[in-house]
Residue, then its C-alpha position, 0 to 999 in steps of 0.5 A: x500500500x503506497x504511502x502520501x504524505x501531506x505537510x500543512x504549512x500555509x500559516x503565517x505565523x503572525x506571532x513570530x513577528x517576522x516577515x519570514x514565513x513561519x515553516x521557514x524559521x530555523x531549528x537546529x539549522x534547518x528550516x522548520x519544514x525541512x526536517x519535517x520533509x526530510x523525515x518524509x523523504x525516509x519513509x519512502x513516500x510516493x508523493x510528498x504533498x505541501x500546502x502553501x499560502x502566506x509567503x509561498x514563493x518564499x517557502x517554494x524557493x527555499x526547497x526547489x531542490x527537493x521533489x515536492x508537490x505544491x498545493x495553494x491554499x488560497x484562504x485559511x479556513x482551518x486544517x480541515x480546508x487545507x487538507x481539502x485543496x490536495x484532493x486533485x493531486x492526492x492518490x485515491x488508493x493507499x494512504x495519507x500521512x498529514x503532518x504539519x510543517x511547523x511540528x518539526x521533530x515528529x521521528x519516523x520511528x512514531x509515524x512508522x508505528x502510526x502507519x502499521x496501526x493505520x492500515x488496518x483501521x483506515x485511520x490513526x492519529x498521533x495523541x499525547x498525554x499531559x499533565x496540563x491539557x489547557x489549550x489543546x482538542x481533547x480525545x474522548x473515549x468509551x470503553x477505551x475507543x476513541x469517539x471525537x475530538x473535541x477542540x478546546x473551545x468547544x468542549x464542555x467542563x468535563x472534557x477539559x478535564x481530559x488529559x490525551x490531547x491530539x496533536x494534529x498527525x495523522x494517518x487515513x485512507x486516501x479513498x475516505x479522505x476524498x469522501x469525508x472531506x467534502x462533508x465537512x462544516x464550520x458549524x463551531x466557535x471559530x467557524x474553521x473546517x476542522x480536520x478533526x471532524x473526520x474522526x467523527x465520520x470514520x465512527x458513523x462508519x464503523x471504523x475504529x480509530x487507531x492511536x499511539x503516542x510517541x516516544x519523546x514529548x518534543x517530537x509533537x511540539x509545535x511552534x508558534x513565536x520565538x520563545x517555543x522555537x527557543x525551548x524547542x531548540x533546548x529540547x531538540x538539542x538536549x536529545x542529540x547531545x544525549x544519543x552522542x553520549x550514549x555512544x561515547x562522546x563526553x561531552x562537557x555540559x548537554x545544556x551548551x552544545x549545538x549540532x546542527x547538522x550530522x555529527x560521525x564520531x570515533x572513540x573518546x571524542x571531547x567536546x567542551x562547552x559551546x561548541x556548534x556543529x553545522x552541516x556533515x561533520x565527521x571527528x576521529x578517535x581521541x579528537x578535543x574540541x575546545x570551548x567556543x570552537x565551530x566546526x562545519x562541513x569539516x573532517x578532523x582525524x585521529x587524536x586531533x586537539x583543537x583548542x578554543x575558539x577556532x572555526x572550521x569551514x569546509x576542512x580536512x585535519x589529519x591525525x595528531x595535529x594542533x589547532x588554535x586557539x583562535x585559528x581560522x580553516x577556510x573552504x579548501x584547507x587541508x592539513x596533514x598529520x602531525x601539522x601546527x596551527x596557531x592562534x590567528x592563524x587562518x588557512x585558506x585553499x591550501x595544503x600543510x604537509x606533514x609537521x608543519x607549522x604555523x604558530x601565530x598571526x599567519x595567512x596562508x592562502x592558496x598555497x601549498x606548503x610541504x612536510x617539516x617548514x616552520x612559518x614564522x609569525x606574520x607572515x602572509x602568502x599575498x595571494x590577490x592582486x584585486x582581480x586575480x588569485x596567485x598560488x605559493x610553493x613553499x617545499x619541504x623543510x623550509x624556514x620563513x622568518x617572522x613578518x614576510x610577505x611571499x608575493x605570488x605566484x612565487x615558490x620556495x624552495x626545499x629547505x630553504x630560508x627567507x629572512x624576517x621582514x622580507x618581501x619575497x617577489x622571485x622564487x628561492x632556490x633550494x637550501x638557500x638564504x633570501x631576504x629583501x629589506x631597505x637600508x637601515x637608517x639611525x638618527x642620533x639624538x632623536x626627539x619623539x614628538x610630544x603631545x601639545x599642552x592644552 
């Protein structure tokens, strides 16, 4: 029986207070609507249908690249009419997940449970229980078998005291779908088309309605303004952090880590407080991170320390090298084992080879630099000339002295040695010395300028 999903995410979200529309809003570093359509994507759907309004050429941009059916809903008048503009494009055989786009965290383990309960009914849906139902439908049973949904609003004293809410997922026949949903009416205190009616309908039927609850509290939160979106990102990070920890990760403080992206991760990895994973990161046996580090899209292997406040931006660290604090890997750096980079350091689009190093205040841009060289402090490879990049060779074992600049394109022999305070604008030959710096001049009995008395 094929699979349809149908994401809900035409909303404003008026109490975002942003001119982004509200599915957009990030979470974890992704929009809203894109972890909802990427759990989609894992369940084989067919089809992946999304109902758009406020803001849809925003929303449709942001996710050209995926294979979604876009459907307008033209007017907001409740969940109900929403799911009612997919009745063109929507199968009339097998059956419907319906999710919501600002209900970012729904796992495909609970849906793969709500679609095994949900071929065999016809229809199933998300509930959870709360201490504190206020606000939310309530799910009324008899002899345990669910018989409405009563919204909030509408229900009486006795019903709000019901604590199993429903959450607005759900599973239902594709052929009851386009039956029932052209019956429904917005005979009730907001005068909306409430999707829950058809729940209603499958009983006048003789169907029973199937239910399960999911694992974590979280995966059905919604949101709607920015302080839910914060405890939600609280939520959503606090679980990472621990299925990291559950396979070895000691990571210092939960409460102050954020991956926002995909994390692989060797033996004994250390990460300390306030550091933010992003995009597809990958770190090897034995590797520390220090406090306040970023690292995205990179890859750091075996045995790696990286000390605090360091960013990593699309880089490949090998096996026992020494970063930071406070240095800089740009899109293209790739550094080789045992390699030394130090505070205010930033490489860019280049390779260090094997145990080099580069201890302070250095760029190193669009070079490539071979094993054993020692950058001195200062130094930069002046790799622009305001329209056009230039490379920089620097060979094995060489030495560059504090404060030179290397003027590409140029080369730098094996072993060779370039003074302190030069500007280097020819190449040097290996196992030789080159240095270029004006004359010294010293005055005798100099006077320093004085400040001027006011």
């Amino acid at each position: 029986m094929s699979t349809s999903v149908i994401i809900l995410a035409a909303g404003k979200g008026t109490r975002m207070r942003s001119s982004l529309p509200k599915v957009l809003q990030p979470l974890a570093g992704r929009p809203l609507l894109g972890h909802v359509i990427e759990t989609a994507k894992k369940l084989n759907a067919k089809n992946i249908i999304t109902i758009f309004g406020h803001g849809g050429n925003l929303v449709q941009q942001a996710f050209a690249q995926e294979n979604v059916q876009w459907v307008e809903q033209a007017e907001q008048l409740g969940t109900g009419h929403a799911v009612k503009v997919t009745l063109p494009v929507l199968p009339t055989d097998g059956v419907s997940l319906i999710l919501s786009g600002d209900v970012p965290c729904i796992s495909q383990d609970t849906l793969e449970k709500l679609l095994a309960v949900s071929r065999e009914t016809g229809i199933g849906l998300v509930t959870l229980t709360l201490a504190d139902a206020t606000g939310y439908g309530r799910i009324v049973r008899e002899n345990n078998k669910i018989q409405a949904i009563v919204e909030h609003k509408d229900a009486s004293d006795a019903q709000r005291q019901i604590k199993e809410i429903n959450t607005g997922i759900y599973c239902v026949s594709n052929a009851k779908l386009h039956q029932w949903l052209p019956k429904l009416s917005n005979n009730n205190a907001q005068g909306e088309y409430y999707l829950t009616d058809i729940v209603a309908m499958a009983i006048a039927d003789g169907l029973e309605v199937s239910s399960v609850e999911p694992e974590r509290a979280f995966e059905v939160e919604g949101v709607n303004d920015r302080i839910q979106l914060a405890a939600l990102e609280r939520e959503f990070q606090a679980y990472q952090a621990k299925l990291l920890m559950q396979q070895g990760v000691h990571i210092i403080d939960p409460s102050r880590f954020d991956l926002r992206g995909k994390l692989t991760v060797g033996q004994d990895v250390r990460i300390d407080i306030n550091v933010i994973i992003e995009g597809n990161c990958e770190l090897g046996d034995n590797v520390e991170i220090g406090a306040g580090c970023v690292i995205k899209n990179s890859k750091i292997a075996s045995g790696t320390k990286v000390q605090p406040y360091s960013i990593f931006d699309n880089a490949v660290v090998g096996e026992d090298t020494q970063i930071g604090p406070f240095a800089r890997l740009r899109p293209g750096a790739k550094l080789a084992n045992e390699v030394h980079i130090g505070n205010f350091v930033e490489v860019k689009n280049s390779t260090i080879g094997l145990g080099s190093k580069a201890n302070h205040f250095t760029y190193l841009g669009d070079a490539e630099v071979g094993a054993g060289s020692n950058i001195g402090a200062g130094t930069i490879t002046c790799n622009y000339d305001g329209a056009n990049k230039f490379k920089t060779i620097i060979g094995d074992s060489a030495f560059i002295g504090s404060n030179s600049s290397l003027v590409a394109p140029v080369s730098i022999g094996n072993g060779a040695t370039v003074g302190a305070g030069s500007v280097i604008t020819r190449d040097v030959a290996e196992n030789s010395l080159a240095f270029e710096r004006s004359k010294q001049v010293a005055k005798e009995n100099y006077q320093r300028p004085q400040k001027l008395k006011k």
